[in-house]
N, C-alpha and C positions, 0 to 999 in steps of 0.2 A: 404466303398469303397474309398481307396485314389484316388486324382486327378492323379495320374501316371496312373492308371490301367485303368482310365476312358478314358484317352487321348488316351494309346496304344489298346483302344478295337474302340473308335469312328475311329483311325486312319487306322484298320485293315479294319473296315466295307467299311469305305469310300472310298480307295484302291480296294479293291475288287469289289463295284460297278462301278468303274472307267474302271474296267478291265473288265466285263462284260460290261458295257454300250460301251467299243469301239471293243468288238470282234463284238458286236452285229450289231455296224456300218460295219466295214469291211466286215463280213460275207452277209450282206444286199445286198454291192453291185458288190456281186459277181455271175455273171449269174448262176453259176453251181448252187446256195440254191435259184432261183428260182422259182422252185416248192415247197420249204419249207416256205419261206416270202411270195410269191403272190400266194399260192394254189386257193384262193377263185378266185382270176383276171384269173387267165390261165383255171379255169374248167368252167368259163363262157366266155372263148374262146376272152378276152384280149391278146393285144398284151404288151408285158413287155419288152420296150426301154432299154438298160443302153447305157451311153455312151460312154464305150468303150467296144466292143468286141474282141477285142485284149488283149494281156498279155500290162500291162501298171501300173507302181508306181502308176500312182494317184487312182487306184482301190484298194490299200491297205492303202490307207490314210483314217484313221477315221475320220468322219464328225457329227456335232451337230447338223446340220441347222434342223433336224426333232425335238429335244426337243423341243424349243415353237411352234412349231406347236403341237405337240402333249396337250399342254395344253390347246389350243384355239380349240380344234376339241369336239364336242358333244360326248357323248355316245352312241347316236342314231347311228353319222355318222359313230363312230368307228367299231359298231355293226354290222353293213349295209356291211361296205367295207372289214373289216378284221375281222371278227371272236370275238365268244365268245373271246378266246384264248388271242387276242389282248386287250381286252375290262379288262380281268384280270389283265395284264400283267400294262396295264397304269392306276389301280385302287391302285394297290399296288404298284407303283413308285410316284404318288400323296401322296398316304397315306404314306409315308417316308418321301419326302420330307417335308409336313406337319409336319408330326412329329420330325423331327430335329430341324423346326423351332422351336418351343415351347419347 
């Protein structure tokens, strides 16, 4: 494998979790996929803040500030608040990151 192919395949992956990791932010904090992100919160009859209920830019502005938290949160807690689903989802965005590094 030349280093060109290498570059344009590391370059493609990385883009595209780019692109999924801030649909995934926008779509979060948009009230209408709140039965989608906080099903577990609303069927035990939480209430789910955003803050803004109005049409407003900064609710299509993607945010990071949950990545390190996501790193610093147990499994246990993961488990507990958000679902198996969730518990998969942040074992295999670890195990990537991981595996990049090396």
């Amino acid at each position: 494998m030349n280093p060109h192919s290498l570059f344009a395949s590391a370059a493609i992956n990385i883009g595209l979790a780019l692109v999924t990791l801030t649909l995934f932010s926008i779509f979060k904090k948009q009230p209408s996929f709140a039965p989608i992100y906080y099903a577990r919160r609303l069927s035990n009859g939480q209430q789910i803040h955003f803050h803004d209920q109005t049409f407003s830019f900064r609710r299509f502005l993607p945010s990071v500030s949950w990545i390190p938290r996501a790193f610093r949160v147990t499994e246990d807690e993961i488990l507990d608040s958000s679902g198996l689903d969730a518990l998969v989802i942040i074992r295999l965005f670890k195990f990537g990151s991981v595996f990049i590094c090396f």
